[in-house]
C-alpha positions as CSV (number, residue, x, y, z in Angstrom):
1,X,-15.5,14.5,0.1
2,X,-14.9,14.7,4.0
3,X,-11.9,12.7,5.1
4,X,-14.0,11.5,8.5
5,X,-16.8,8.6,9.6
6,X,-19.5,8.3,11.3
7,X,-20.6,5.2,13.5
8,X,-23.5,5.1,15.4
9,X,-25.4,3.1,17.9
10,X,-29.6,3.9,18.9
11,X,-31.5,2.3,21.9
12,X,-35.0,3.4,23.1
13,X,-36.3,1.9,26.7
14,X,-40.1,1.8,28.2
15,X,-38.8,3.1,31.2
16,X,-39.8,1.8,34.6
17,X,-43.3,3.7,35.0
18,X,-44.4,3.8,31.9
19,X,-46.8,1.1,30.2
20,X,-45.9,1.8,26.4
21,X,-43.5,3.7,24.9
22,X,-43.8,6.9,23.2
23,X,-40.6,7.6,22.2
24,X,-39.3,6.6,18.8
25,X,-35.8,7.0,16.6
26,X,-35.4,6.6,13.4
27,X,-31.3,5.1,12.2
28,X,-30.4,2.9,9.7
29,X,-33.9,2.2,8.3
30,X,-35.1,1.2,12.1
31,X,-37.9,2.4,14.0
32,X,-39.4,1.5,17.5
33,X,-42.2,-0.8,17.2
34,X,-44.2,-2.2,19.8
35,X,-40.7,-4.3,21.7
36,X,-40.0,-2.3,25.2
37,X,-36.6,-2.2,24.1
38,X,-35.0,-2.2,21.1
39,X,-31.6,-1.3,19.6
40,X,-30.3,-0.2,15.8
41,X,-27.1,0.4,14.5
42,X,-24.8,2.1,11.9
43,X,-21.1,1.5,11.3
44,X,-18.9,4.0,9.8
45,X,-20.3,6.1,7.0
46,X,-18.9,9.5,5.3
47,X,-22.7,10.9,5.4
48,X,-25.9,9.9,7.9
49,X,-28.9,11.0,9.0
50,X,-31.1,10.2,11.8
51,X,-33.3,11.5,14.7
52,X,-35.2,10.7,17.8
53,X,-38.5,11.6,18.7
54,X,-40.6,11.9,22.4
55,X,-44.3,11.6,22.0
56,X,-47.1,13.0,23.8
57,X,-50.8,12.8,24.4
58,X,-51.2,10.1,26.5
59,X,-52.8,6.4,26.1
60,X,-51.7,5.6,22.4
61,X,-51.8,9.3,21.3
62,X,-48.2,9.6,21.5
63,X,-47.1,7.1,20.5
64,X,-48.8,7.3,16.9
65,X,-47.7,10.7,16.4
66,X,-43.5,9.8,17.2
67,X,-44.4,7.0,14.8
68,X,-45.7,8.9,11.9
69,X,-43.0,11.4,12.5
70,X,-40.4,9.0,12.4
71,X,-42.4,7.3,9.3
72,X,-42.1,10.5,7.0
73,X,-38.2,11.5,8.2
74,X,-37.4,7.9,6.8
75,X,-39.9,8.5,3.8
76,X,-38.0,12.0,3.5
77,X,-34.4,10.7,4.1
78,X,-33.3,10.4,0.7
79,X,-34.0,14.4,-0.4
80,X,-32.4,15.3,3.1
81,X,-29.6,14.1,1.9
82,X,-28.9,14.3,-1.3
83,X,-29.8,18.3,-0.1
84,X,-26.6,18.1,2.1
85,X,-29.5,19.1,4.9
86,X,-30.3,22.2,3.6
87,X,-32.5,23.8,6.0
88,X,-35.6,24.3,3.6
89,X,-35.2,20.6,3.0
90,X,-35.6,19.9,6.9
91,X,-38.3,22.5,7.1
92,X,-40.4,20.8,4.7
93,X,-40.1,17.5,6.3
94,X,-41.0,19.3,9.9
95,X,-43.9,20.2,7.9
96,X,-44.7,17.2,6.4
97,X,-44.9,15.6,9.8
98,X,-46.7,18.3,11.4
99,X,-49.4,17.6,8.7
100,X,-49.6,14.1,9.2
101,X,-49.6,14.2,12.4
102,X,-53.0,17.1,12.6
103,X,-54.2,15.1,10.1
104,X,-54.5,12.2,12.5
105,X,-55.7,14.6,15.5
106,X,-58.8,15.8,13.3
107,X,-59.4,11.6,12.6
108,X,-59.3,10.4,16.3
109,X,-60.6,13.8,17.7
110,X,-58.0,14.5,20.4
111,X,-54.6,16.4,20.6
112,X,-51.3,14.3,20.4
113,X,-47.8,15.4,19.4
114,X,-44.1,14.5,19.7
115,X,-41.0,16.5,19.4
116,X,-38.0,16.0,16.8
117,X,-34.8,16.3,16.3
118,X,-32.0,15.3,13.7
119,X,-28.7,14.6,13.3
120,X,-27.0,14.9,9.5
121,X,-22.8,14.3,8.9
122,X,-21.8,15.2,5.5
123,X,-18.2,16.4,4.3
124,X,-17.4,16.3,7.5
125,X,-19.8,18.8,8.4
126,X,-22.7,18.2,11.5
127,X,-26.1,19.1,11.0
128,X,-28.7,19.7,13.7
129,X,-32.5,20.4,13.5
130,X,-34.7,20.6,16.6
131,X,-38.2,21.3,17.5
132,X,-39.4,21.0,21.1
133,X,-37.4,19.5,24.1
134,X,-35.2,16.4,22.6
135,X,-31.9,17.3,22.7
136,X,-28.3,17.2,20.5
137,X,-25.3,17.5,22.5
138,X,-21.7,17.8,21.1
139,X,-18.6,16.0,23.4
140,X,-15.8,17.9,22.5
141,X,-11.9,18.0,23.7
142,X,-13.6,16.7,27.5
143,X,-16.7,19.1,27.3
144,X,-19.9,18.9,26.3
145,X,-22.2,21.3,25.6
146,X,-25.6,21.4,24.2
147,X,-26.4,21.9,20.5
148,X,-30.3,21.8,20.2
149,X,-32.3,24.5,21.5
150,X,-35.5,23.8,24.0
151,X,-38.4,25.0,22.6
152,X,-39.8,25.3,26.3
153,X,-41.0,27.9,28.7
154,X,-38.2,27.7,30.9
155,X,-35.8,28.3,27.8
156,X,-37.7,30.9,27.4
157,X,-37.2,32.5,30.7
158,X,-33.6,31.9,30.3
159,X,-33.6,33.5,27.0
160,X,-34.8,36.5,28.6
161,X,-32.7,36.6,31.7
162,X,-35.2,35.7,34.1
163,X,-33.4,32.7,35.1
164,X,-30.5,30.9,35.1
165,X,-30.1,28.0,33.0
166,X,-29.2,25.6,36.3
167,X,-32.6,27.1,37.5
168,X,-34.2,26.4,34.3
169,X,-33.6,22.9,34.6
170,X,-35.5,22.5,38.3
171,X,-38.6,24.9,37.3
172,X,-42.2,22.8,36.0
173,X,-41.8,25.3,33.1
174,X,-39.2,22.5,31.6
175,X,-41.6,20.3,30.3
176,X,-43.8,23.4,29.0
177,X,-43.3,23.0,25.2
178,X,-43.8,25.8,23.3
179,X,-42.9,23.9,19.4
180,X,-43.5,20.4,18.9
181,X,-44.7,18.1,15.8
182,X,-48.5,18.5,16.3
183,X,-49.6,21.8,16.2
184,X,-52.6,23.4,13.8
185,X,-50.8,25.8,11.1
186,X,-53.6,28.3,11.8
187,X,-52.2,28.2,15.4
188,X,-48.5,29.0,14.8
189,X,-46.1,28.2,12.0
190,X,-43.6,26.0,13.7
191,X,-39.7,27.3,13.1
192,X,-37.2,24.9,13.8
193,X,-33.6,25.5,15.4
194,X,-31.0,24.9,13.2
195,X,-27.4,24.5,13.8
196,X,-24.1,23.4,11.7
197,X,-20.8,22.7,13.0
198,X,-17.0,21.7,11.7
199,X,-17.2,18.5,12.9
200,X,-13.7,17.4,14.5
201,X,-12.3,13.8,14.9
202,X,-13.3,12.2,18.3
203,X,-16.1,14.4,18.5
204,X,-19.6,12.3,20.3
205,X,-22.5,13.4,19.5
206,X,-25.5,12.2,21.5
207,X,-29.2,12.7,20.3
208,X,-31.9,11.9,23.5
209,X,-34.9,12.1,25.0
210,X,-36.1,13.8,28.3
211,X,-36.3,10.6,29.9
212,X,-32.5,10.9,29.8
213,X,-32.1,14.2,30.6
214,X,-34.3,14.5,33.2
215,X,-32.8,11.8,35.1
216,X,-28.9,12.3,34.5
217,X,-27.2,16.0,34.5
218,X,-25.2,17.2,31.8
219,X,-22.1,16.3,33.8
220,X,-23.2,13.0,34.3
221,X,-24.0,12.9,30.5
222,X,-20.5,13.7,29.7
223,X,-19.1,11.7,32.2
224,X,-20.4,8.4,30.6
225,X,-20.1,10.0,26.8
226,X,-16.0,10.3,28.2
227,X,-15.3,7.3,29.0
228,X,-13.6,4.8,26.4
229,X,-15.6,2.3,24.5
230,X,-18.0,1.8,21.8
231,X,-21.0,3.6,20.7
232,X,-23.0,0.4,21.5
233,X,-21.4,1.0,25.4
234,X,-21.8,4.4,25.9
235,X,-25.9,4.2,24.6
236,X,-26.4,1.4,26.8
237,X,-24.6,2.8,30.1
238,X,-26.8,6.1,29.5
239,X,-30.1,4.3,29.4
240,X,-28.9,1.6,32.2
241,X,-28.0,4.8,34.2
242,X,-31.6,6.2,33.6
243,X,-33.0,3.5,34.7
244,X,-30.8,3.0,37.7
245,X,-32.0,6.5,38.8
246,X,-35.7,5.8,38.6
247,X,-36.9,6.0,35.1
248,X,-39.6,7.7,35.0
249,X,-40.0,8.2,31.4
250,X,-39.1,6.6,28.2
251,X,-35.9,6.7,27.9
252,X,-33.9,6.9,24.0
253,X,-30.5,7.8,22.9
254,X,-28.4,7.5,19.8
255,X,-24.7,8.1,20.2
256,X,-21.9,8.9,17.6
257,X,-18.6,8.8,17.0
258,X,-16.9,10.7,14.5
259,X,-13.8,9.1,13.3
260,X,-11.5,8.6,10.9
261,X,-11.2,5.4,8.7
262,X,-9.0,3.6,11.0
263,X,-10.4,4.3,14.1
264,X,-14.1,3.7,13.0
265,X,-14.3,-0.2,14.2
266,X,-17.5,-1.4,15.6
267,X,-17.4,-3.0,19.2
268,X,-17.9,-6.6,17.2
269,X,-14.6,-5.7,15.5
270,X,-12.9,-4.4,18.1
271,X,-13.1,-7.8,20.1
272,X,-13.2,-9.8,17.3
273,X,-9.1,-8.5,16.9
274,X,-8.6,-8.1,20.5
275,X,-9.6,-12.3,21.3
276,X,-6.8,-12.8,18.3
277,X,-4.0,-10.7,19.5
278,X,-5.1,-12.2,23.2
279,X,-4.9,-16.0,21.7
280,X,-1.6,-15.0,20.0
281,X,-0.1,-13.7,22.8
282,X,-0.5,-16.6,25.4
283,X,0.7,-19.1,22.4
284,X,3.4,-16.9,22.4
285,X,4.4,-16.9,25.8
286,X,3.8,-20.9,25.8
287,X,6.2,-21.0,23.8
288,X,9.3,-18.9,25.2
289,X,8.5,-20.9,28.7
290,X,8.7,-24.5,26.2
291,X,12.2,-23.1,24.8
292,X,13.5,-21.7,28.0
293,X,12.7,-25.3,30.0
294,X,14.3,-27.1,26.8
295,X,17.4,-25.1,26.9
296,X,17.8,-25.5,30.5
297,X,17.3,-29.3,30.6
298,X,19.3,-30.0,27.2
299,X,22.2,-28.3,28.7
300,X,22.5,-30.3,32.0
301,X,25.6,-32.5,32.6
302,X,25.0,-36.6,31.4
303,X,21.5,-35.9,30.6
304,X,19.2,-38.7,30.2
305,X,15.7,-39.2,29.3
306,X,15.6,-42.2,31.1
307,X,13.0,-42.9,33.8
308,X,15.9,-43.1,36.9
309,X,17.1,-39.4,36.0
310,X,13.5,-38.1,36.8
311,X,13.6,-40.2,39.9
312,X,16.7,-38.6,41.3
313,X,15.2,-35.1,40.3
314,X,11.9,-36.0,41.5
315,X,11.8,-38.9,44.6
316,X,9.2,-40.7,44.9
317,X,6.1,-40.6,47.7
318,X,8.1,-44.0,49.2
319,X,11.8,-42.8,49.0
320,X,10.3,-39.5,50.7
321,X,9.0,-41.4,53.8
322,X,11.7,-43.4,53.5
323,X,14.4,-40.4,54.0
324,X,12.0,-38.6,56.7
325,X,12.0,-41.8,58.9
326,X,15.9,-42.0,58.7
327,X,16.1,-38.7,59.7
328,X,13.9,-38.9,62.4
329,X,15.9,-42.2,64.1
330,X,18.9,-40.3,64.2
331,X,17.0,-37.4,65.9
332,X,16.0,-39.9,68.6
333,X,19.7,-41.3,68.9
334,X,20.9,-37.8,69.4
335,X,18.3,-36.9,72.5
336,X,19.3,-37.5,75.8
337,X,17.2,-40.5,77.2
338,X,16.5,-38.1,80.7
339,X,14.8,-35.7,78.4
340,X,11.5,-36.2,78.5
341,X,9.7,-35.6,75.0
342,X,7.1,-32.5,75.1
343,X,4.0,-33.4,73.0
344,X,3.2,-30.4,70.8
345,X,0.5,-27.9,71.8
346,X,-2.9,-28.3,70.1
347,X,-4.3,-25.4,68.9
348,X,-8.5,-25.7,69.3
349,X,-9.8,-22.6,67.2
350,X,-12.6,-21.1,68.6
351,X,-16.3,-21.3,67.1
């Protein structure tokens, strides 16, 4: 048994030029369903799984095949776990889904597909599984770096040294898949990435679609993944940022934290305790100002509670005027009656 947590926050978005979404997540028993935007969560836990999942095929196509693959991960969850995510375990639901998925494609007569890829935490250990272009990064000690592998042309051209990976990112090759959910067995066996990691406390770990990553850069990415706050935050200033930038495309993340027990609060909790120690702070600063007026008053000579003491603390509007007007007579008295008397200058402001 691990000594860390895991708390976890998922949100998938339409987009701003897209008419349905094709994306999909599966976390905590949730799955996108028809709503343009919709949110699940996950507090802290010593052992999760979940994934996201970026259909294509156009019209509807895509979106029923990111559905049934996020169908049979949840149908699969249990073994995946109880497996520790053994690799033959996440192979066989890739499979699974792949079959489904043809299945359908032989049934509606037209090619659709989606990508996948998973996120496991289990003694304290992280688990990632990828096939096609959805990505797994790891924030780490102020760096991030990316734990998936793209199963794209352009990878591929990196893989070989024919480009660089910052060239990689600006080539149409990108979006070239060369895995995804969705492909006929008698056309390729699909082998997914596989990756396992010490996880670390403080670690983020963000699972996304290229409606993220096409729109913000990795420094961006880590930028928003760095700065303090919730899970529930950081997924929501990712997709808000998305969408500030254009978005183009669907847009779904699920961020992380890894954590031990104390530090694994929800953002509900966290305010919830912050509004109380807030609350008991001002009473408490109420009162040192009550005791520090009551000391101060208590210790003045022949004090009286009495209504003329607080009249000869505080005069009245009438014994003000009155005082002004006295002082104002002897002002006259003292001028010199050949002096004539200079009205002040009026100031007209201009408009």
């Amino acid at each position: 048994m691990g000594n860390l947590f895991v708390s976890a926050y998922g949100r998938s978005n339409v987009g701003k030029k897209r008419n349905n979404n094709e994306d999909n997540f599966y976390l905590s028993g949730v799955t996108v369903d028809s709503a343009n935007d919709i949110t699940a969560v996950c507090e802290k836990t010593s052992k999760i799984a979940f994934s996201v999942f970026d259909g294509m095929g156009g019209e509807a196509a895509g979106e029923k095949a990111s559905q049934i693959t996020a169908v049979t991960f949840g149908e699969n969850l249990v073994e995946i776990m109880d497996s520790d995510f053994s690799q033959a375990v996440l192979q066989n639901t890739v499979d699974a889904a792949n079959k489904k998925v043809c299945d359908e494609m032989r049934v509606i007569g037209r090619r659709m597909g989606c990508t996948f890829v998973s996120f496991g935490f289990s003694d304290d250990v992280l688990h990632i599984c990828n096939v096609g272009d959805s990505r797994a990064y790891l924030l780490r000690n102020g760096s991030i770096s990316c734990i998936s592998k793209d199963h794209t042309v352009a990878q591929t051209m990196v893989d070989s040294g024919m480009i660089s990976y910052e060239a990689s990112q600006k080539t149409k090759e990108k979006h070239k898949l060369t895995q995804h959910i969705g492909i006929f067995p008698e056309e390729m066996i699909i082998e997914p990435h596989f990756q396992s990691l010490q996880a670390e406390e403080n670690d983020v770990i963000l699972l996304c679609s290229d409606g993220l990553t096409d729109m913000l850069s990795d420094e961006e990415i880590r930028n928003v993944l760095q700065a303090n706050g919730s899970t529930e935050e950081k997924a929501n200033a990712l997709v808000e940022s998305a969408l500030a930038k254009g978005g183009k495309d669907n847009v779904t993340v699920i961020v992380a934290d890894v954590c031990t027990e104390n530090c694994a609060a929800t953002t509900k909790t966290k305010r919830k305790y912050a509004g109380i120690i807030a609350c008991a702070g001002a009473v408490l600063v109420l009162c040192a100002i009550c005791a520090a007026v009551f000391f101060a008053v208590s210790n003045r000579k022949n004090f009286s509670w009495d209504l003329d003491w607080f009249k000869k603390i505080i005069p009245t509007k009438q014994t003000t005027q009155t005082v002004n007007q006295t002082t104002q007579s002897a002002q006259t008295t003292q001028q010199s009656p050949t002096t004539p008397i200079i009205p002040e200058k009026q100031t007209v402001s201009e408009t």
